[in-house]
C-alpha positions as CSV (number, residue, x, y, z in Angstrom):
1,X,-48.3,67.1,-76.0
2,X,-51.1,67.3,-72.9
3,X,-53.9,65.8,-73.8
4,X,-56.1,68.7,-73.2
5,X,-54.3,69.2,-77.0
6,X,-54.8,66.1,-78.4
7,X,-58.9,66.1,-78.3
8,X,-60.2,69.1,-79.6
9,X,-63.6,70.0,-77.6
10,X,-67.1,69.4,-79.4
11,X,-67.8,73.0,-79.5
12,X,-65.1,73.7,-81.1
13,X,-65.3,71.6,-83.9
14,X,-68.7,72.9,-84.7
15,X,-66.7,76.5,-84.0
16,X,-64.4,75.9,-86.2
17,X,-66.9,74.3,-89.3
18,X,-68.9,78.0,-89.2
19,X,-65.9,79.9,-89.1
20,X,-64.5,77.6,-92.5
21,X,-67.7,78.0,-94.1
22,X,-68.5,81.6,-93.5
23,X,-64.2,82.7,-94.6
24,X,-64.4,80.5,-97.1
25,X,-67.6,81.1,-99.1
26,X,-68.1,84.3,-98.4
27,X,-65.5,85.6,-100.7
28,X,-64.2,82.7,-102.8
29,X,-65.8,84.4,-105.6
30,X,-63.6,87.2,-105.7
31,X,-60.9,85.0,-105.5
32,X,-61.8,83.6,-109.0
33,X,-62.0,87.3,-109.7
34,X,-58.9,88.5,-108.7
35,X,-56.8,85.2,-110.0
36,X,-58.9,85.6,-113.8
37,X,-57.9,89.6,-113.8
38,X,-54.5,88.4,-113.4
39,X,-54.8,85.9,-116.8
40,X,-55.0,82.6,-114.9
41,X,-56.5,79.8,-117.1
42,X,-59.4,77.7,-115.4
43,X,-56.8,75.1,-114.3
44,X,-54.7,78.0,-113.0
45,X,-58.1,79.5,-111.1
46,X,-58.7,76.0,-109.4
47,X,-55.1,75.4,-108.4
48,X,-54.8,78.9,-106.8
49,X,-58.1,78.4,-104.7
50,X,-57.2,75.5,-103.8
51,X,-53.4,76.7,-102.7
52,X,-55.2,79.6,-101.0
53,X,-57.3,77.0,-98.7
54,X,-54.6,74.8,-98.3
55,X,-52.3,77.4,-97.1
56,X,-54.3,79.2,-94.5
57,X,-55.6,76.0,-93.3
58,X,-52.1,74.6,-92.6
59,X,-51.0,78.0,-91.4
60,X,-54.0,78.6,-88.8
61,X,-53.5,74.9,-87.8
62,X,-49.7,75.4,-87.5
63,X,-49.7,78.9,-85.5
64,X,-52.2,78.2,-83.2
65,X,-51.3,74.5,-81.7
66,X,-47.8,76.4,-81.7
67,X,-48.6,79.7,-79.4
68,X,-51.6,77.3,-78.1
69,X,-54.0,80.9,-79.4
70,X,-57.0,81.0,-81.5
71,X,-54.2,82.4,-84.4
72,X,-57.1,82.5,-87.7
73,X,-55.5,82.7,-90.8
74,X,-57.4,83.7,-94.0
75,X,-56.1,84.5,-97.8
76,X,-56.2,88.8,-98.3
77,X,-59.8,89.1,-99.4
78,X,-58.9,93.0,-99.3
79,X,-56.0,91.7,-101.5
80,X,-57.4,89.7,-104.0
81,X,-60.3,92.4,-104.4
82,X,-57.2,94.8,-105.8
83,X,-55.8,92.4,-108.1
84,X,-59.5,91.9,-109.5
85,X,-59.5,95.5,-110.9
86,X,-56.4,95.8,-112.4
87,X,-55.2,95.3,-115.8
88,X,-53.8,92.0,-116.6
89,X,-50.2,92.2,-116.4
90,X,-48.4,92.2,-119.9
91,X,-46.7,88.9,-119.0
92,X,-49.5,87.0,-118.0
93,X,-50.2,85.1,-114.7
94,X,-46.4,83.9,-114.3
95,X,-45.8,87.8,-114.1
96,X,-48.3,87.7,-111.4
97,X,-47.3,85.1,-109.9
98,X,-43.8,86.2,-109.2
99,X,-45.5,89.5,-107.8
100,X,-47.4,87.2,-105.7
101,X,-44.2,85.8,-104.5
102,X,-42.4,89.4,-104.0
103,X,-45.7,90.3,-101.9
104,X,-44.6,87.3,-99.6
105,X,-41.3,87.8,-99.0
106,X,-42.1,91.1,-98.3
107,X,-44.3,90.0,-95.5
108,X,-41.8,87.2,-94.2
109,X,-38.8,90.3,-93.9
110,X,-41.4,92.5,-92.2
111,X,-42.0,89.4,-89.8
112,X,-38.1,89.1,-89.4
113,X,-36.8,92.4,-89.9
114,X,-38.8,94.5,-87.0
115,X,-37.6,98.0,-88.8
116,X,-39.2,97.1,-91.9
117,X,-42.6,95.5,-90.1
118,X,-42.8,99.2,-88.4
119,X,-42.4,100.6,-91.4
120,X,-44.9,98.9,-92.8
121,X,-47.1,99.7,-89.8
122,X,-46.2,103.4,-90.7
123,X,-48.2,104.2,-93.4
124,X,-51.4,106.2,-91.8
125,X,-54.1,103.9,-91.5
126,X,-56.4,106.5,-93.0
127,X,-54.9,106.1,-96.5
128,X,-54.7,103.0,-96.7
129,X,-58.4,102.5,-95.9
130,X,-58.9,104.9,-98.4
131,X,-56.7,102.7,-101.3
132,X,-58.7,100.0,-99.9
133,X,-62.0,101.8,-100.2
134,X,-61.1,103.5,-103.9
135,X,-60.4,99.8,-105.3
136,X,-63.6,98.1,-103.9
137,X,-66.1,101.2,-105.9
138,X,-66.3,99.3,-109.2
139,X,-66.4,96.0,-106.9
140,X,-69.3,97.2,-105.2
141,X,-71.7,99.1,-107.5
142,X,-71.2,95.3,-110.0
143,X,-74.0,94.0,-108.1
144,X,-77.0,97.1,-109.3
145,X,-75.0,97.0,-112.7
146,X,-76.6,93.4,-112.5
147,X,-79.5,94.3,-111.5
148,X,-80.1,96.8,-114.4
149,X,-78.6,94.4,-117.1
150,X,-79.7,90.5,-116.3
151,X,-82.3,91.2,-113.4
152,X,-83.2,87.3,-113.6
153,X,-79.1,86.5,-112.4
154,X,-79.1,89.6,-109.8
155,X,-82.5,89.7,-108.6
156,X,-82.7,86.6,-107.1
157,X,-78.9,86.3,-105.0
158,X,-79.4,90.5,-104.0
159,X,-82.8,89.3,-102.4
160,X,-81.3,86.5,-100.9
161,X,-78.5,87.7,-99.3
162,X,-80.9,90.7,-98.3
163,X,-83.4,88.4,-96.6
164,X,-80.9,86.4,-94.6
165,X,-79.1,89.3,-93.3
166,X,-81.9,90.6,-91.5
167,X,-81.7,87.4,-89.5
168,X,-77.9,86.8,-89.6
169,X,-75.0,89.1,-90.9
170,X,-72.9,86.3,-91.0
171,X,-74.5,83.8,-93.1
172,X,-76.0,86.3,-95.7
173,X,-73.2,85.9,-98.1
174,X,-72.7,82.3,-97.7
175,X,-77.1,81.7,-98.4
176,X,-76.5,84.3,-101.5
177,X,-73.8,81.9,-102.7
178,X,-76.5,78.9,-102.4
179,X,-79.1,80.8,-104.3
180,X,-76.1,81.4,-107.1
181,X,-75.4,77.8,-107.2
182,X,-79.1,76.5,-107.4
183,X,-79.9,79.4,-109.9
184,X,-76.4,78.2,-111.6
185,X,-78.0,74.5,-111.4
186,X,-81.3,75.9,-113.2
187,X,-79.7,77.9,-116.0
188,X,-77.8,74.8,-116.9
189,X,-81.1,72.3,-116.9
190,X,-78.8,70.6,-114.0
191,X,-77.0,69.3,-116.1
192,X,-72.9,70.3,-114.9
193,X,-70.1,68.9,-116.9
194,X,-67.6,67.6,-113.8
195,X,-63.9,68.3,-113.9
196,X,-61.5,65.5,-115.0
197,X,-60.6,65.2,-111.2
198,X,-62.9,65.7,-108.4
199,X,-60.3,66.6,-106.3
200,X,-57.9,69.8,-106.9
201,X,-54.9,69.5,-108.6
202,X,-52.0,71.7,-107.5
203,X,-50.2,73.3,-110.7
204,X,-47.1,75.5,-110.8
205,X,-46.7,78.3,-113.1
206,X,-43.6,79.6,-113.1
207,X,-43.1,83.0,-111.8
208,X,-41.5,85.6,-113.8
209,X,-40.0,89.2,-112.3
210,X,-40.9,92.9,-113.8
211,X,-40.2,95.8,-112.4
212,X,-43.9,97.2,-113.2
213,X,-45.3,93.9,-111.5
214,X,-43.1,94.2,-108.6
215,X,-44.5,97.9,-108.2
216,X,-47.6,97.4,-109.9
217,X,-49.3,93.8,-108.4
218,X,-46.8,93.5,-105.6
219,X,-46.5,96.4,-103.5
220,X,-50.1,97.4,-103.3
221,X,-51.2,93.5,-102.4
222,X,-48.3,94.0,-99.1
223,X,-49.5,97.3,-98.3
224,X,-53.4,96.4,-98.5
225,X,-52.7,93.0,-96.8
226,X,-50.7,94.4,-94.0
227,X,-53.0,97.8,-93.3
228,X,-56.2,95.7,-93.4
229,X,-55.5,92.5,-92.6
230,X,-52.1,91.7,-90.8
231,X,-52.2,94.4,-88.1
232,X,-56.1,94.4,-87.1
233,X,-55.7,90.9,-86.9
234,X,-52.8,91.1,-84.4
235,X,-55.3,94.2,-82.4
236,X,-57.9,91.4,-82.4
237,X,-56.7,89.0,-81.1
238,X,-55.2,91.3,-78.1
239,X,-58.3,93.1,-77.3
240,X,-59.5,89.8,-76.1
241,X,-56.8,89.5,-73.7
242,X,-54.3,86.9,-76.1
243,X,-50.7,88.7,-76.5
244,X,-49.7,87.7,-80.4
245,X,-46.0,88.0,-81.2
246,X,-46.0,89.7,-84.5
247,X,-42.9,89.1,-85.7
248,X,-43.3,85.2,-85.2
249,X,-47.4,85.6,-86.8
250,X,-46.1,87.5,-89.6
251,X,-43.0,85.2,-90.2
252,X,-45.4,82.3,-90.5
253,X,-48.1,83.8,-93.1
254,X,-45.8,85.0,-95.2
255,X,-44.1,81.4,-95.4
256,X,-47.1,80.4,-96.3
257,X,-47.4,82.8,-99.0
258,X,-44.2,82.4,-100.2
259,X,-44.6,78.1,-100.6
260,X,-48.3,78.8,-101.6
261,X,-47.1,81.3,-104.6
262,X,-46.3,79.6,-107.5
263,X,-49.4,77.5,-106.9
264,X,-51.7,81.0,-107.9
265,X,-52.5,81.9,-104.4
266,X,-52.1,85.7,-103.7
267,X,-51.6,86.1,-100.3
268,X,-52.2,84.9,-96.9
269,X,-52.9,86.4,-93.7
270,X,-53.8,86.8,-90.6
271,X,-57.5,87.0,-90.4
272,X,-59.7,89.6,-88.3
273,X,-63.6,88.9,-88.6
274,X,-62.8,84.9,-88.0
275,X,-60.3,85.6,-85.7
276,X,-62.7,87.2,-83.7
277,X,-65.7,84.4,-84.0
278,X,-62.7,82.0,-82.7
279,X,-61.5,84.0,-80.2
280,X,-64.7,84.9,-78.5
281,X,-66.9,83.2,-75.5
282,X,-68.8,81.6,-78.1
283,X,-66.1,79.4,-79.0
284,X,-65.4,77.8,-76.3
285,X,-66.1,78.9,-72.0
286,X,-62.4,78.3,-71.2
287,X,-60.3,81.0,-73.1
288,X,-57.3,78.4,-72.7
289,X,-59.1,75.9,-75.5
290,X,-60.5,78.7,-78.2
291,X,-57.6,77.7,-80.2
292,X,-58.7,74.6,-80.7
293,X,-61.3,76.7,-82.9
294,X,-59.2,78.0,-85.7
295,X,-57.5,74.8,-85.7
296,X,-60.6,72.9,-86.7
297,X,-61.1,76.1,-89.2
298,X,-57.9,75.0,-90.5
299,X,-58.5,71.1,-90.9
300,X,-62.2,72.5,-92.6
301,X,-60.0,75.1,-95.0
302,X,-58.1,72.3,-96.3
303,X,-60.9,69.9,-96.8
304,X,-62.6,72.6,-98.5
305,X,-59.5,73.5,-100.7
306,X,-59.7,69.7,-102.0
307,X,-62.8,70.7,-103.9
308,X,-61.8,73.9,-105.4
309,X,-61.8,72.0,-108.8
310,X,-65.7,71.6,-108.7
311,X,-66.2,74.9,-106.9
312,X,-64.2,76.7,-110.0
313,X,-66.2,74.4,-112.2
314,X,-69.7,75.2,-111.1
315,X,-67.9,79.1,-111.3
316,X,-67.2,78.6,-114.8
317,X,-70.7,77.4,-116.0
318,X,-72.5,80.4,-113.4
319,X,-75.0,82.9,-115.9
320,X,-73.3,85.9,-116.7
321,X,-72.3,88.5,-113.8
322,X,-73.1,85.7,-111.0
323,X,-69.7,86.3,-109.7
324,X,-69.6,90.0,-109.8
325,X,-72.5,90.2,-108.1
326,X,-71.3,87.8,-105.1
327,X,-68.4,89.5,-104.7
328,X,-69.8,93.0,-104.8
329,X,-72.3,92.1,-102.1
330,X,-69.6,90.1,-100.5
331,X,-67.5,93.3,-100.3
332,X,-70.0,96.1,-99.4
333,X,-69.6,95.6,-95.6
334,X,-65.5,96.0,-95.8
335,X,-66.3,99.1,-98.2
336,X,-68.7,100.6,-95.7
337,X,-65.6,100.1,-93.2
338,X,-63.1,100.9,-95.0
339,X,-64.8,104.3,-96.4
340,X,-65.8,105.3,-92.5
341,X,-62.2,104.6,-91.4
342,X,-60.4,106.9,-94.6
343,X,-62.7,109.7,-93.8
344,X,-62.9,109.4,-89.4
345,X,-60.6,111.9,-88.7
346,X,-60.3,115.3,-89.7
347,X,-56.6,115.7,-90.2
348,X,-56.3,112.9,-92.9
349,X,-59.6,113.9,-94.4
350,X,-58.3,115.8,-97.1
351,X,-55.1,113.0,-98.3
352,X,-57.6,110.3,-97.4
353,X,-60.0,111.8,-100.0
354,X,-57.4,112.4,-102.7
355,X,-56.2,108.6,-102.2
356,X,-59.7,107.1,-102.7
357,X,-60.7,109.8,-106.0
358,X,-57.4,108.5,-107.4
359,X,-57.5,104.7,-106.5
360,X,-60.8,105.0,-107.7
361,X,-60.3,106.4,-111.3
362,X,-58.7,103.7,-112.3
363,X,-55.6,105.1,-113.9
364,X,-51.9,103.7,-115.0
365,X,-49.3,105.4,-115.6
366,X,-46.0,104.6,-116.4
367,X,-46.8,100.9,-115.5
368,X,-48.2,101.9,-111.9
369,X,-51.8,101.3,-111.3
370,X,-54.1,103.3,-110.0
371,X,-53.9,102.1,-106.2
372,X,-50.0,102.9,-106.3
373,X,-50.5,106.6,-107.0
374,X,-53.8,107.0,-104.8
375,X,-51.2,105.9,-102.0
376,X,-48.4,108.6,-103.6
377,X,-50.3,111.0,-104.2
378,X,-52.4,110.8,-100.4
379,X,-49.2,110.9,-98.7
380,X,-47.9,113.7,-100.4
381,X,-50.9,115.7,-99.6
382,X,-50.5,114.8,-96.1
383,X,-47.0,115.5,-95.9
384,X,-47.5,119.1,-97.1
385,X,-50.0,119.5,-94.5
386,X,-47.8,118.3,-92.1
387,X,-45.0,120.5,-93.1
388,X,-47.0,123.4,-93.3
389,X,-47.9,122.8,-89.7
């Protein structure tokens, strides 16, 4: 290995810590949200956060001192944001679990099967923004629900992370999630009860398989996780002059998914935002070194996934709708995105709609949720539209 590989540069280190810091807390919370929709215990919660950071630590680390590229990985915040408003499956978190472990494998075959990856690919951008968008509604209006039912929980982190972003976008979530933690601190005359370990304790659950899951849980996390995360992390990282190879970058996160799985994590991807602060001049002048960046994110992921026993602790004891109110603000920027991309263009406008009022609405039917026949329904709107063309 050259030994331009072996040191990483300062400024990437310090890259690298930001980048950690700003994927990692600013949407942990809807991690815990997602993984306690699903029926995991407290002990389940902590070992899937910490399975999460573990795997797209070792995963960025992996893929980018391998194609020597500032390859950021991230767990499926879009993902985990669709799991937190479903219904908990029948068969608790093992059910989930083994949908988790579908979604994987799904991802791996689409990374080694290049039909399947394009047909992934295939489904129209538009409606899947829109599936995206319909799920994150309830996400995102949590935060005034706050604010009209405990004001003294809400008031304080909405003005926070209000304040801070007028100064910097990127730390406003992360400063919110200090306010929650010192108002957490207060509520609890700082007094916390510590978990029996300090550090995080990996547990398996075992999976178990259901058709309704598979369709349910499974399906939707792929499809939300490819359209929103996989394939604008792959445009990312090429519009700043790096050339991916997706096959290989898919392969690799959902191998990671797959080993991560039965530890509670959902899903990991390739990342977009962070692959971005990584891959940019900031990182580092020479291009050649930026990957040193999301390597160091990687080394600070798993450092951070040690103490995802105290982080779910501190959760746990947080006054009522603290978490719902992180996440919502957490999420209102990708909702703003995600709502702009569904509705940009004219010819999709119509599906794109139907997809989000369904999604949105909340409905199961015959064991399907509600973001599985937004996408059904969309696409055959569309389809008629093209036909009749």
């Amino acid at each position: 290995m050259p030994l331009r590989r072996a040191i990483p540069p300062g400024q990437t280190v310090s890259t690298g810590f930001v980048v950690a810091v700003v994927g990692f807390f600013s949407s942990f919370p809807i991690v815990l949200q997602g993984l306690a929709a699903m029926g995991a215990t407290e002990v389940q919660a902590a070992s899937g956060l910490a399975a999460a950071a573990f795997s797209m630590g070792l995963a960025g680390i992996a893929l980018s001192l391998w194609k020597g590229q500032p390859i950021s990985v991230a767990w499926s915040t879009p993902g985990v944001a669709v799991l937190a408003v479903m219904a908990t499956p029948a068969g608790g978190f093992s059910e989930a679990v083994g949908a988790f472990l579908i979604a994987g494998i799904l991802t791996l075959v689409a990374g080694l099967v290049r039909p399947i990856g394009r047909l992934a690919a295939a489904i129209p951008p538009p409606l899947a923004q829109a599936m995206l968008a319909g799920v994150l509604v309830a996400l995102c209006t949590a935060p005034f629900l706050a604010l009209a039912e405990v004001p003294e929980t809400a008031l304080p982190i909405i003005l926070t992370w209000f304040i801070v972003g007028r100064f910097s976008g990127i730390f406003a979530v992360p400063a919110a999630v200090v306010a929650a933690f010192l108002l957490t601190l207060w509520t609890n005359d700082f007094t916390l009860t510590p978990p029996d370990q300090i550090l995080s304790r990996l547990t398996i659950t075992a999976p178990s398989f259901t058709a309704s899951a598979v369709f349910g849980i499974a399906l939707p996390l792929f499809i939300v996780t490819m359209a929103t995360q996989n394939i604008p992390g792959i445009a990312v990282l090429r519009s700043f002059g790096y050339t991916p190879p997706p096959g290989q970058m898919l392969t690799g996160v959902g191998a990671a998914s797959v080993a991560s799985a039965p530890f509670g994590a959902p899903a990991t991807c390739l990342a977009a935002i962070t692959a971005a602060m990584c891959a940019g001049e900031d990182s580092h002048p020479d291009r050649t070194l930026r990957y040193w960046s999301a390597v160091m994110a990687g080394v600070f992921y798993c450092v951070l996934g040690l103490f995802a026993a105290v982080i779910t602790v501190v959760a746990a004891a947080a006054p009522p709708m603290t978490l719902e109110t992180l996440a919502g603000i957490a999420l209102l920027g990708v909702f703003a995105n995600s709502a702009q991309a569904a509705l940009d263009k004219p010819e999709y406008r119509e599906a794109a709609a139907v997809t989000f009022l369904v999604t949105a609405s909340g409905i199961t039917i015959i064991g399907l949720s509600a973001a599985v026949w937004g996408l059904v329904l969309g696409g055959v709107v569309q389809l008629a539209k093209m036909l009749k063309r």
